[in-house]
C-alpha angles and dihedrals in degrees: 000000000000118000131188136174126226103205134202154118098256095197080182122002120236155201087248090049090063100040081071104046091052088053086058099042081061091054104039134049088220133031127181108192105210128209116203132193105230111213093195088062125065101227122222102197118048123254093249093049087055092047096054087046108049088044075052101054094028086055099050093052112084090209093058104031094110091048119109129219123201151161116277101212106185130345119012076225104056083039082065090038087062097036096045095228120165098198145034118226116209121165125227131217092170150313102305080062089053094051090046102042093043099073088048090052098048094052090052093051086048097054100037114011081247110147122212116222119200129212130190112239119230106278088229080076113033092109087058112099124148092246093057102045082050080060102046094052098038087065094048094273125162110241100160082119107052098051139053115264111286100026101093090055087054092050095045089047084053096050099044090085099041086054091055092057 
């Protein structure tokens, strides 16, 4: 059985990131989705928060329903390592994300042999990332339909004290 891991901090979760993990649930026999803390972002949602929504979306799509989520505590690397995955799975909306994904991937390859497989997300979603969905709703935007069902309650609970500052 072939596993692989599709990485990320998912703050939030969207419809683009599981667009990808079902593409990888059709490639692997096992997919872990992990969900990393970046210390380069300030996050908006907790770790735990983004933990309980991806299992939820992951668990109402019948694509995805067999597919984990967990913390990744340390290195994306050492999470393989535990998890005995072969590959990476990133998604790709174009090439920014390629220039931005390859060095990672490199360095990956470099410090554990792990290859990182990219797959190009459905077109119909190439405009979704996470920061931009943060910005949308932060200005009153309407992102019911960029995110699985729950997450745009999350983010505007999030939000609500920020706003109050």
């Amino acid at each position: 059985m072939t596993t692989a891991v599709c990485p990320g901090s998912f703050d939030p979760f969207t419809l683009g990131h599981l667009d990808v993990v079902r593409r990888a649930r059709s490639l692997f026999d096992v997919v872990v989705v992990g969900v990393a803390k970046n210390p380069g972002k300030a996050g908006l949602l907790p770790l735990d928060t983004r933990v309980a929504l991806v299992r939820a979306a992951l668990a109402a799509d019948p694509a995805t329903a067999d597919v984990r989520a967990e913390v990744v505590p340390g290195l994306v690397v050492d999470f393989c390592r535990r998890h005995g995955a072969r590959a990476i799975v990133k998604g790709l909306r174009g090439g920014a994300d390629l220039d931005a994904e390859t060095p990672m991937a490199l360095m990956n390859r470099h410090l554990s042999g792990v290859e990182t497989v990219y797959v190009t997300g459905d077109p119909a979603l190439a405009h979704v990332a996470s920061s931009l969905v943060k910005d949308i709703a932060r200005h009153g935007g309407a992102i019911e339909d960029l995110v699985p069902d729950g997450v745009a309650a999350a983010v505007r609970a999030a939000l609500s004290p920020q706003e109050e500052r």
